[in-house]
PDB file with one MODEL, atoms N, CA, C and O in Angstrom:
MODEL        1
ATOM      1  N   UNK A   1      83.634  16.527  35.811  1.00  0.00           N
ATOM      2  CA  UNK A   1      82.636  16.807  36.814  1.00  0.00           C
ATOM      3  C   UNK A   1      81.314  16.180  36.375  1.00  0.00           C
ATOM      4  O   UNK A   1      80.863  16.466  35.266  1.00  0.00           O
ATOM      5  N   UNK A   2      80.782  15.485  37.047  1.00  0.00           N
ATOM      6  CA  UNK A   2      79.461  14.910  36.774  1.00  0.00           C
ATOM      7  C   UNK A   2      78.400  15.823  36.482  1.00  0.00           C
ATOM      8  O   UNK A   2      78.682  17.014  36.609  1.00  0.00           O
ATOM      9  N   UNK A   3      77.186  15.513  36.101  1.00  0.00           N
ATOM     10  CA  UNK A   3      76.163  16.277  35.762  1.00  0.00           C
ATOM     11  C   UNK A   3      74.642  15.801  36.244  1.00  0.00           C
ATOM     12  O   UNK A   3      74.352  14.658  35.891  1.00  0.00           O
ATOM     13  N   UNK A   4      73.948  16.296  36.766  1.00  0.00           N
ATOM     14  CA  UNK A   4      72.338  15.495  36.859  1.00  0.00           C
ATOM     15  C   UNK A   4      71.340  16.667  36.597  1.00  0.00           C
ATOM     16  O   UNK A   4      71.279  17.506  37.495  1.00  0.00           O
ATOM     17  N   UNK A   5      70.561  16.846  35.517  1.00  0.00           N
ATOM     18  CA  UNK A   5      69.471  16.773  35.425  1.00  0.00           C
ATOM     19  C   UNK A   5      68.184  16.234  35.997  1.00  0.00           C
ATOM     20  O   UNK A   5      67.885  15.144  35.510  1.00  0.00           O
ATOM     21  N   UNK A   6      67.514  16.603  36.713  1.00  0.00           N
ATOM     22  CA  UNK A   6      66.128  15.738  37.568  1.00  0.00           C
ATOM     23  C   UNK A   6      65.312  16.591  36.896  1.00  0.00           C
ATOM     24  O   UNK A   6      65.833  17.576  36.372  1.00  0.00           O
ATOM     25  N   UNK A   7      63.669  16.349  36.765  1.00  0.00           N
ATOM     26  CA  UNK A   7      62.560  16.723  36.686  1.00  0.00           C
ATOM     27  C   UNK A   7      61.765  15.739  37.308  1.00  0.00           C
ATOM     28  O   UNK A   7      61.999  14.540  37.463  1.00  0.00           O
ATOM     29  N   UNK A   8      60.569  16.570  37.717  1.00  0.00           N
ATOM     30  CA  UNK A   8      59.024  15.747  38.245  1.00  0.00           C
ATOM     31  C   UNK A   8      58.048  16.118  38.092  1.00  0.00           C
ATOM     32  O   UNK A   8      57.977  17.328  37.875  1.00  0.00           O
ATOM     33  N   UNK A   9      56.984  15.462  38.111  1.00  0.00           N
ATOM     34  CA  UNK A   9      55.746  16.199  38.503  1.00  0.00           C
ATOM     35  C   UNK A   9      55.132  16.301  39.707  1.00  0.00           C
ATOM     36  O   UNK A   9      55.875  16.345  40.687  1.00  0.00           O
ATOM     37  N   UNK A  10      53.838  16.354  39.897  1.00  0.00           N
ATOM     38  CA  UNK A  10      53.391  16.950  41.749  1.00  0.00           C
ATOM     39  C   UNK A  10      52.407  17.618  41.732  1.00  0.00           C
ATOM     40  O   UNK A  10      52.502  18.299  40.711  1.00  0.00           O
ATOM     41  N   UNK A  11      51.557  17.840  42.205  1.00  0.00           N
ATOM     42  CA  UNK A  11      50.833  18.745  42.518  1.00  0.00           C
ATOM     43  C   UNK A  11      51.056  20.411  43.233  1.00  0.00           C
ATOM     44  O   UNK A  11      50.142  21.235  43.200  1.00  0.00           O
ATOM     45  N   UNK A  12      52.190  20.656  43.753  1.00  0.00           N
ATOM     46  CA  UNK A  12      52.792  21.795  44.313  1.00  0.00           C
ATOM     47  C   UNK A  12      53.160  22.786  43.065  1.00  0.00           C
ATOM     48  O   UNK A  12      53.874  22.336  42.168  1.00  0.00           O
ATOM     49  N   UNK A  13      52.774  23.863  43.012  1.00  0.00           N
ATOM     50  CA  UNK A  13      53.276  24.985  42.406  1.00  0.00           C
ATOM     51  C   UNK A  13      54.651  25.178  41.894  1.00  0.00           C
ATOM     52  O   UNK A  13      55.381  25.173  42.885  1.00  0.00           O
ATOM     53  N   UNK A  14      55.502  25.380  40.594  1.00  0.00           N
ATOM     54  CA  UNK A  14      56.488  25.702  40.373  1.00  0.00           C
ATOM     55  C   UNK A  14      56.857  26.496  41.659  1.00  0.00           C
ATOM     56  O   UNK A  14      57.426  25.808  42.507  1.00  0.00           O
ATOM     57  N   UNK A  15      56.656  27.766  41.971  1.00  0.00           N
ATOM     58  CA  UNK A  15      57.019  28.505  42.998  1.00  0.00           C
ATOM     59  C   UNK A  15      57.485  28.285  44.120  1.00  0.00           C
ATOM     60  O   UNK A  15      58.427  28.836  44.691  1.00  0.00           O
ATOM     61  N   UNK A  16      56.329  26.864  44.692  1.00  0.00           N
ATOM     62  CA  UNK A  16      56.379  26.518  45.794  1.00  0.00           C
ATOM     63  C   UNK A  16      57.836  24.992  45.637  1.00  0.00           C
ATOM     64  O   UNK A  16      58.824  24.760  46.334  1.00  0.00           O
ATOM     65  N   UNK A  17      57.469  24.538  44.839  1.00  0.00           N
ATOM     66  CA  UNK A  17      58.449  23.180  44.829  1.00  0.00           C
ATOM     67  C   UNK A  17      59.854  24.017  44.485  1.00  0.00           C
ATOM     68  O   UNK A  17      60.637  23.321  43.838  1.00  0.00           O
ATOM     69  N   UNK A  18      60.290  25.223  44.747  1.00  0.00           N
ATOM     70  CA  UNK A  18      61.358  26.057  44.268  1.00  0.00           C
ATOM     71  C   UNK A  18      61.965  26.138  45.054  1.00  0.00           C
ATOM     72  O   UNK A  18      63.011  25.546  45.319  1.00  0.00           O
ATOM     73  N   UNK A  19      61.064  27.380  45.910  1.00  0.00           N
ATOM     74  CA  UNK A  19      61.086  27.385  47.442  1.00  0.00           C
ATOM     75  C   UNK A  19      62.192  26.330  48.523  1.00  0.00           C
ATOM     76  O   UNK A  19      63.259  26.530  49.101  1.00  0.00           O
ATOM     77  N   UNK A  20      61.245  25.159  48.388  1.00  0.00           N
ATOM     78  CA  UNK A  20      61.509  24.066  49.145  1.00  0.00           C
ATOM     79  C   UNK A  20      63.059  23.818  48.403  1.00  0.00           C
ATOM     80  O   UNK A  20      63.761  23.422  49.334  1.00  0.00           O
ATOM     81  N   UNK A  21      63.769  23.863  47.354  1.00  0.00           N
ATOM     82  CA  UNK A  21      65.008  23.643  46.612  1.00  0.00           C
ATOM     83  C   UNK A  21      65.838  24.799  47.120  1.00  0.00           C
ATOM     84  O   UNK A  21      67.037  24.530  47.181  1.00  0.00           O
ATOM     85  N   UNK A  22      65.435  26.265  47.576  1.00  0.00           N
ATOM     86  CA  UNK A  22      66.116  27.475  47.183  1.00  0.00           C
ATOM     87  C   UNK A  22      66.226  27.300  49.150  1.00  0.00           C
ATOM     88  O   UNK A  22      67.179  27.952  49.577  1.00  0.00           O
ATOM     89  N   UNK A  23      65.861  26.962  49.659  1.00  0.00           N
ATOM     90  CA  UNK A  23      65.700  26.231  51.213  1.00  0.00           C
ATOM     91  C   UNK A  23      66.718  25.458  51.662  1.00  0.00           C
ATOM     92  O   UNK A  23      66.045  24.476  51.975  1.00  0.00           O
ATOM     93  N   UNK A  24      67.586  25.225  51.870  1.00  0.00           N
ATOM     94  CA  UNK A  24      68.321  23.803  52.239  1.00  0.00           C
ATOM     95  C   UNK A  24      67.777  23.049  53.387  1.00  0.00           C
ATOM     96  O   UNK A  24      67.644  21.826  53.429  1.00  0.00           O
ATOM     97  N   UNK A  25      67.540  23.712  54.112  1.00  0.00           N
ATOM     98  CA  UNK A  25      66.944  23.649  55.909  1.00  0.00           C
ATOM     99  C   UNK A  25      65.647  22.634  55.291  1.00  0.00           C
ATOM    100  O   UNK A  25      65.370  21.611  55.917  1.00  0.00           O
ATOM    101  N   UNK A  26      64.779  23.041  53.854  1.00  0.00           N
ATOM    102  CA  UNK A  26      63.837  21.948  53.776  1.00  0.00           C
ATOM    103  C   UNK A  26      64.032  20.495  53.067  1.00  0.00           C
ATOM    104  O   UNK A  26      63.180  19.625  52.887  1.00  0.00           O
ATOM    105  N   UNK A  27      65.576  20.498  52.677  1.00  0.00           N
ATOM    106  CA  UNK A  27      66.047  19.474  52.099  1.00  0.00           C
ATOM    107  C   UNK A  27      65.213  18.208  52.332  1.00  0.00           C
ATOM    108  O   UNK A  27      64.757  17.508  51.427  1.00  0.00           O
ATOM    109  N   UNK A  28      65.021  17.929  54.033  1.00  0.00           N
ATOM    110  CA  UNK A  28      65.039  17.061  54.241  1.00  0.00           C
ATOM    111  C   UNK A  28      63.537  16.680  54.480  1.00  0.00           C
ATOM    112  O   UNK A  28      63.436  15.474  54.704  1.00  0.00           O
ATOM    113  N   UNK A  29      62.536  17.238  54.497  1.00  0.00           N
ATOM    114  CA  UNK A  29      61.721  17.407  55.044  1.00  0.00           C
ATOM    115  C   UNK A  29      60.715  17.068  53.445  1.00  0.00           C
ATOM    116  O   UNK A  29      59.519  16.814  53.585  1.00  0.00           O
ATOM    117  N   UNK A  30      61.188  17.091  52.345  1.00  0.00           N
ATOM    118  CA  UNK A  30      60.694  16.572  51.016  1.00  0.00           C
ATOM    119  C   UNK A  30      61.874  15.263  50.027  1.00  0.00           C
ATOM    120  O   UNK A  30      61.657  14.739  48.934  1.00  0.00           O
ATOM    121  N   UNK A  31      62.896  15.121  50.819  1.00  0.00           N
ATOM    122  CA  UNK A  31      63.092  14.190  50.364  1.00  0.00           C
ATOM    123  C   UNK A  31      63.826  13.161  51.135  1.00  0.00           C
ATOM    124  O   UNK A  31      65.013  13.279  51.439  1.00  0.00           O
ATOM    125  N   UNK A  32      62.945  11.961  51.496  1.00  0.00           N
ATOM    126  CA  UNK A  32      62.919  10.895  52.339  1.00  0.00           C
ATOM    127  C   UNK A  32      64.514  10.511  52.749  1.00  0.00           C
ATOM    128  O   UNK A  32      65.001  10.540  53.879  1.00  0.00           O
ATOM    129  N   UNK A  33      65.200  10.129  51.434  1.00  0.00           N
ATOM    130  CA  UNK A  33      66.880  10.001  51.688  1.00  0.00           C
ATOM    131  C   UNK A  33      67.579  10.459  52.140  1.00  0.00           C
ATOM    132  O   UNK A  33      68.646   9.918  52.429  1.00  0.00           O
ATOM    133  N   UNK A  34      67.224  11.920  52.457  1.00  0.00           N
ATOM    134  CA  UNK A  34      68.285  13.114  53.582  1.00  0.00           C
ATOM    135  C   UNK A  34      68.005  13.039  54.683  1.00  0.00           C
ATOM    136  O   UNK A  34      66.928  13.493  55.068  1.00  0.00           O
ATOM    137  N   UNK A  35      68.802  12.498  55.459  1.00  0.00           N
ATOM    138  CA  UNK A  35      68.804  12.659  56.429  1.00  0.00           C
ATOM    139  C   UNK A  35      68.777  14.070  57.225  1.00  0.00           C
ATOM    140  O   UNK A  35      67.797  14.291  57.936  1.00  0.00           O
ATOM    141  N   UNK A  36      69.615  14.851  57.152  1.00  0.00           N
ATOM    142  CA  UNK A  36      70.237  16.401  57.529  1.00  0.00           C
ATOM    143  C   UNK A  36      70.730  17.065  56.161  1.00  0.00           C
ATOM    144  O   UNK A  36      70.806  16.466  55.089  1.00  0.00           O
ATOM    145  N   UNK A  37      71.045  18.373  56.377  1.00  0.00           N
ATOM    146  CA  UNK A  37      71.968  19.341  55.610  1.00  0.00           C
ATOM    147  C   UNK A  37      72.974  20.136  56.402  1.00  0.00           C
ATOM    148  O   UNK A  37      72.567  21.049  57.121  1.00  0.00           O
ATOM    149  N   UNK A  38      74.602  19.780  56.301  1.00  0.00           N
ATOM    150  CA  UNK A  38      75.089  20.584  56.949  1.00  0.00           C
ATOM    151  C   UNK A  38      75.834  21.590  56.230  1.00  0.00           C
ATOM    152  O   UNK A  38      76.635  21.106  55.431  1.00  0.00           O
ATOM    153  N   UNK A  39      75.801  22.930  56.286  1.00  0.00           N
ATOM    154  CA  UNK A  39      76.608  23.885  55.638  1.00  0.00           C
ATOM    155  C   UNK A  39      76.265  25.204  56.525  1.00  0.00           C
ATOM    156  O   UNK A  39      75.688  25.073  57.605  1.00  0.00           O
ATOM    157  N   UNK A  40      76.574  26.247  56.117  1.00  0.00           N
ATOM    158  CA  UNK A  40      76.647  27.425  56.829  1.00  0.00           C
ATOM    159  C   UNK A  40      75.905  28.291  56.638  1.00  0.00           C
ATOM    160  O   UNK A  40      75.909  29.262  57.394  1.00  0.00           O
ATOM    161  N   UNK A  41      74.845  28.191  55.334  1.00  0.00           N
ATOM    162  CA  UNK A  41      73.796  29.425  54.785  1.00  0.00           C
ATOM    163  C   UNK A  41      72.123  28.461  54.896  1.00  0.00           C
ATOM    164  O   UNK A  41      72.241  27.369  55.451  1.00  0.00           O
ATOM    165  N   UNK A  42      71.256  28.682  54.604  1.00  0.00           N
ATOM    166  CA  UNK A  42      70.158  28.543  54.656  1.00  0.00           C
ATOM    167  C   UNK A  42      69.516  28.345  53.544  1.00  0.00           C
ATOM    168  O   UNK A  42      68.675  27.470  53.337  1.00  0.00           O
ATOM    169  N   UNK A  43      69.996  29.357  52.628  1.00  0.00           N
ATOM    170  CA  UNK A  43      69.809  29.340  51.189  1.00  0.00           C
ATOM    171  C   UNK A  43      70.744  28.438  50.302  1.00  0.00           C
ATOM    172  O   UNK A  43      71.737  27.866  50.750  1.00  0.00           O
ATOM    173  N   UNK A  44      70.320  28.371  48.989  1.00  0.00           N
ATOM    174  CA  UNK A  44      71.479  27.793  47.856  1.00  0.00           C
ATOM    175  C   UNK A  44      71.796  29.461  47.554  1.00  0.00           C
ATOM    176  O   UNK A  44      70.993  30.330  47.216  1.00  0.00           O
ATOM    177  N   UNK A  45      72.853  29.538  47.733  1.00  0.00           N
ATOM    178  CA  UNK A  45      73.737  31.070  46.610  1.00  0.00           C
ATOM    179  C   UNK A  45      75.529  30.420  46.228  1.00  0.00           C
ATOM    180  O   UNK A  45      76.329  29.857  46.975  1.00  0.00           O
ATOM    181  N   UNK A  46      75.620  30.745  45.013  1.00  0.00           N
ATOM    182  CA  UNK A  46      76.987  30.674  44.785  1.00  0.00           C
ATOM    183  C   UNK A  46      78.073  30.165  45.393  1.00  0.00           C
ATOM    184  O   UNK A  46      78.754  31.099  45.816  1.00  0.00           O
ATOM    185  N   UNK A  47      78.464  29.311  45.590  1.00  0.00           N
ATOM    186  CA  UNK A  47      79.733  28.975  46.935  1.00  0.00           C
ATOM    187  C   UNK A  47      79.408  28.527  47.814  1.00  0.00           C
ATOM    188  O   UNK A  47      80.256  28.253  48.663  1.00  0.00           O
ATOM    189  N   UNK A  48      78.072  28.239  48.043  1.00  0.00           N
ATOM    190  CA  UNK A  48      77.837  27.523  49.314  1.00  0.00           C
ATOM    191  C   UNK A  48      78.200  25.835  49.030  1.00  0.00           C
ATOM    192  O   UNK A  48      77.859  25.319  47.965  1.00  0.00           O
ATOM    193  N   UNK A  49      78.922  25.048  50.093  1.00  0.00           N
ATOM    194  CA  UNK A  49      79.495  24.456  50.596  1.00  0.00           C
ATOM    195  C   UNK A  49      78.746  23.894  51.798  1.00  0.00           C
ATOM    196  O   UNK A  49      78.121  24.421  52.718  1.00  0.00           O
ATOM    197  N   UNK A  50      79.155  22.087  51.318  1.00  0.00           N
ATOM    198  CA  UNK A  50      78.820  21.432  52.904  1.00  0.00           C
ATOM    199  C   UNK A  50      78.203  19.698  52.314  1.00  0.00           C
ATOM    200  O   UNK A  50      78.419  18.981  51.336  1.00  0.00           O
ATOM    201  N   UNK A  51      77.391  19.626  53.510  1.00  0.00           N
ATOM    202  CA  UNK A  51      77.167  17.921  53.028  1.00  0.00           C
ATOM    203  C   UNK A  51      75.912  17.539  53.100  1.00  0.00           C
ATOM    204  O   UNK A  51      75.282  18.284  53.850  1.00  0.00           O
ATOM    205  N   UNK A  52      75.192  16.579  52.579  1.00  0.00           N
ATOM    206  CA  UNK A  52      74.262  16.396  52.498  1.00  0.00           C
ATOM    207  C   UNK A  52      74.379  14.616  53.673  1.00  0.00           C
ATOM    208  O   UNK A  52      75.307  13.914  53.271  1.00  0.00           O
ATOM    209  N   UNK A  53      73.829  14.171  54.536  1.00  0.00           N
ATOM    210  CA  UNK A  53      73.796  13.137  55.548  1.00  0.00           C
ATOM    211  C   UNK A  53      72.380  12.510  55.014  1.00  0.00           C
ATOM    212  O   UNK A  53      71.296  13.094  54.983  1.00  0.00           O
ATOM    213  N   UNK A  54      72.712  10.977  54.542  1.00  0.00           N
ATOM    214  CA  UNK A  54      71.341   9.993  53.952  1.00  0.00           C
ATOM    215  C   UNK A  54      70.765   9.735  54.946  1.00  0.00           C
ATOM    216  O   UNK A  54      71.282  10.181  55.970  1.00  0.00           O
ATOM    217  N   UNK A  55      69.695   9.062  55.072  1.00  0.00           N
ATOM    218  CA  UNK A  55      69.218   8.206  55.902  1.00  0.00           C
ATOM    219  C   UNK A  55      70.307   7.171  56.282  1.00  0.00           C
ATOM    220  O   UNK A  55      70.812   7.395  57.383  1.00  0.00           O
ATOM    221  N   UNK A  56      70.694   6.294  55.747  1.00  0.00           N
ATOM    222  CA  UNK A  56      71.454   5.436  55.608  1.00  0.00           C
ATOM    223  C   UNK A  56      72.975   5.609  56.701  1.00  0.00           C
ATOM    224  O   UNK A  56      73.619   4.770  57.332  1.00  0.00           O
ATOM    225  N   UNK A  57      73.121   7.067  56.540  1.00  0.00           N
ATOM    226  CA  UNK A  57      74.068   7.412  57.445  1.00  0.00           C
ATOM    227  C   UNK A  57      75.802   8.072  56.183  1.00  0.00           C
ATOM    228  O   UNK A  57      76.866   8.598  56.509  1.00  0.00           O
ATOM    229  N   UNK A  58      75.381   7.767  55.161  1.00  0.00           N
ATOM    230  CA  UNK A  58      76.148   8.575  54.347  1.00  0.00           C
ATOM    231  C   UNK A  58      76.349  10.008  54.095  1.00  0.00           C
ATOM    232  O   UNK A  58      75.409  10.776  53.888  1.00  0.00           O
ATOM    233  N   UNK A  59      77.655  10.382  54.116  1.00  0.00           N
ATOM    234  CA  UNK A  59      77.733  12.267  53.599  1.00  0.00           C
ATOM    235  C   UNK A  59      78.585  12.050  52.245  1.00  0.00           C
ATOM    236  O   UNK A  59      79.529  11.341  51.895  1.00  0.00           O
ATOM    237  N   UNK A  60      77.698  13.100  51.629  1.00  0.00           N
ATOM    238  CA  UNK A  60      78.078  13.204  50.683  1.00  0.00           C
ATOM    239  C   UNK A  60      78.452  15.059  50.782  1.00  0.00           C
ATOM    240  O   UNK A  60      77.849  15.882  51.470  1.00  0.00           O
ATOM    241  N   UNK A  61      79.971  15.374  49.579  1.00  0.00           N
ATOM    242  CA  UNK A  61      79.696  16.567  49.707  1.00  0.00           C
ATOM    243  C   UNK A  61      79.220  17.206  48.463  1.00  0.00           C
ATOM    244  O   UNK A  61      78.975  16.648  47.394  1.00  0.00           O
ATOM    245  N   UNK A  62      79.110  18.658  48.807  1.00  0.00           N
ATOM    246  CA  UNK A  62      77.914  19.730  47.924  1.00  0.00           C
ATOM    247  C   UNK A  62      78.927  20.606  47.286  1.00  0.00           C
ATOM    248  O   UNK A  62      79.930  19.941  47.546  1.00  0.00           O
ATOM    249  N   UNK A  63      79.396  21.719  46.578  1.00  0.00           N
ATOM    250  CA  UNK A  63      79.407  22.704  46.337  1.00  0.00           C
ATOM    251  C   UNK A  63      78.336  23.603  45.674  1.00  0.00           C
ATOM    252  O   UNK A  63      78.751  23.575  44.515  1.00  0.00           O
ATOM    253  N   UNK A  64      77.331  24.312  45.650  1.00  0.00           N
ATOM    254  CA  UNK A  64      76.890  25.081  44.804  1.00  0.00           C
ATOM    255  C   UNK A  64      77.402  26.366  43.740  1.00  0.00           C
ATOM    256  O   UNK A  64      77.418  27.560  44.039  1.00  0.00           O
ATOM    257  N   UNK A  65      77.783  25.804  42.516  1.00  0.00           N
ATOM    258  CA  UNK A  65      78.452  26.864  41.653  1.00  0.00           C
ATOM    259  C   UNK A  65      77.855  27.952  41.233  1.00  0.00           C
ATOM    260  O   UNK A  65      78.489  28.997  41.379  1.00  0.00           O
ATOM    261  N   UNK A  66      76.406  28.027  40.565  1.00  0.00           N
ATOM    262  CA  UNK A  66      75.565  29.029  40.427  1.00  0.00           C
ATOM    263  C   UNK A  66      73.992  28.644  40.613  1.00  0.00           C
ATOM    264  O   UNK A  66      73.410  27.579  40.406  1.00  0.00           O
ATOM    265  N   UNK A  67      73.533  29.867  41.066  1.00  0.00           N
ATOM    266  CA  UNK A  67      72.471  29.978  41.000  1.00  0.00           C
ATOM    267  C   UNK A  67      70.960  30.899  40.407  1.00  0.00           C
ATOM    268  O   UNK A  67      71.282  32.080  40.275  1.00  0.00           O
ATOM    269  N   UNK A  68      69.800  30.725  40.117  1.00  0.00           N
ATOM    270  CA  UNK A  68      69.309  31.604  39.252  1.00  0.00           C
ATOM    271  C   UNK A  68      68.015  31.196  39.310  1.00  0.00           C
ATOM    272  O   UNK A  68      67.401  30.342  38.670  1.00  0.00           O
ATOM    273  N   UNK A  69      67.578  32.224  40.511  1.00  0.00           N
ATOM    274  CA  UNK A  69      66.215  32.552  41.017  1.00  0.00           C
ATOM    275  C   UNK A  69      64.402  32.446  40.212  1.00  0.00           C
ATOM    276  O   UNK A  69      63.251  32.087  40.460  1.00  0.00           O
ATOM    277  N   UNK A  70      65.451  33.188  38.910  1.00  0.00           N
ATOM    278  CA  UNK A  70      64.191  33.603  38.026  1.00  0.00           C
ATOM    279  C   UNK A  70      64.015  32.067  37.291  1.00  0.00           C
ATOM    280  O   UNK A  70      62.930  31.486  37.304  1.00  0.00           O
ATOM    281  N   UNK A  71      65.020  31.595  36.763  1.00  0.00           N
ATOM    282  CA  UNK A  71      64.729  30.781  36.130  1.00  0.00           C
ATOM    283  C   UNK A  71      64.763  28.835  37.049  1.00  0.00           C
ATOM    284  O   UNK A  71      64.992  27.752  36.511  1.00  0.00           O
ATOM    285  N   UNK A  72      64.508  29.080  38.196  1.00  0.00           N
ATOM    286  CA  UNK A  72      64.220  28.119  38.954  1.00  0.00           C
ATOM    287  C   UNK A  72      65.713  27.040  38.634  1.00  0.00           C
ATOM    288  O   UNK A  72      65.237  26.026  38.124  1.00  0.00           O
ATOM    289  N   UNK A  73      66.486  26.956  38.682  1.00  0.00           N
ATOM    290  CA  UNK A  73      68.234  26.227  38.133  1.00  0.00           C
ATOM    291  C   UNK A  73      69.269  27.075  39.293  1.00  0.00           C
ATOM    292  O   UNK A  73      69.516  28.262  39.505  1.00  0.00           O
ATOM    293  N   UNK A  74      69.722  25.730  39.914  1.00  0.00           N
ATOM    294  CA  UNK A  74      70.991  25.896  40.287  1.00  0.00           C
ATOM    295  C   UNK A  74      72.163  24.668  39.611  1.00  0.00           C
ATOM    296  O   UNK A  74      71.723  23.581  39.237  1.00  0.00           O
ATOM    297  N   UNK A  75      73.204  24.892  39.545  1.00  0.00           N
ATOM    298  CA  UNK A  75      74.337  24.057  39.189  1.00  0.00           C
ATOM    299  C   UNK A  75      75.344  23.385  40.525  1.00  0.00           C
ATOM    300  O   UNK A  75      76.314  22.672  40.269  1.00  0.00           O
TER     301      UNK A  75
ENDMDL
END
């Protein structure tokens, strides 16, 4: 199973740049390459499932295995 690590910097608040991650619905709306998000929850939690649509017109799919609020990390 592959792995990615990302970090950045920004001017937006840990809290707030979290938010926008813990969001799916804002996927797209902070990062230029998404086109859409399709899955069935709103949130990232455990098991959520579905695809991510590029600009480009590519889907890719998602599973989310865990997640963990406090410490801003999902897998």
């Amino acid at each position: 199973m592959a792995r990615m690590t990302l970090s950045a910097n920004g001017a937006a608040c840990p809290d707030t740049v979290w938010q926008r991650y813990a969001s799916v619905e804002q996927w797209a709306s902070w990062s230029p390459q998404i086109k859409a998000v399709h899955c069935e929850s709103r949130r990232l939690s455990p098991g959520l499932s579905g695809t991510v649509e590029s600009a480009g017109g590519v889907h890719a799919a998602f599973v989310v295995d865990a997640v963990d609020h406090d410490r801003r990390t999902w897998t």
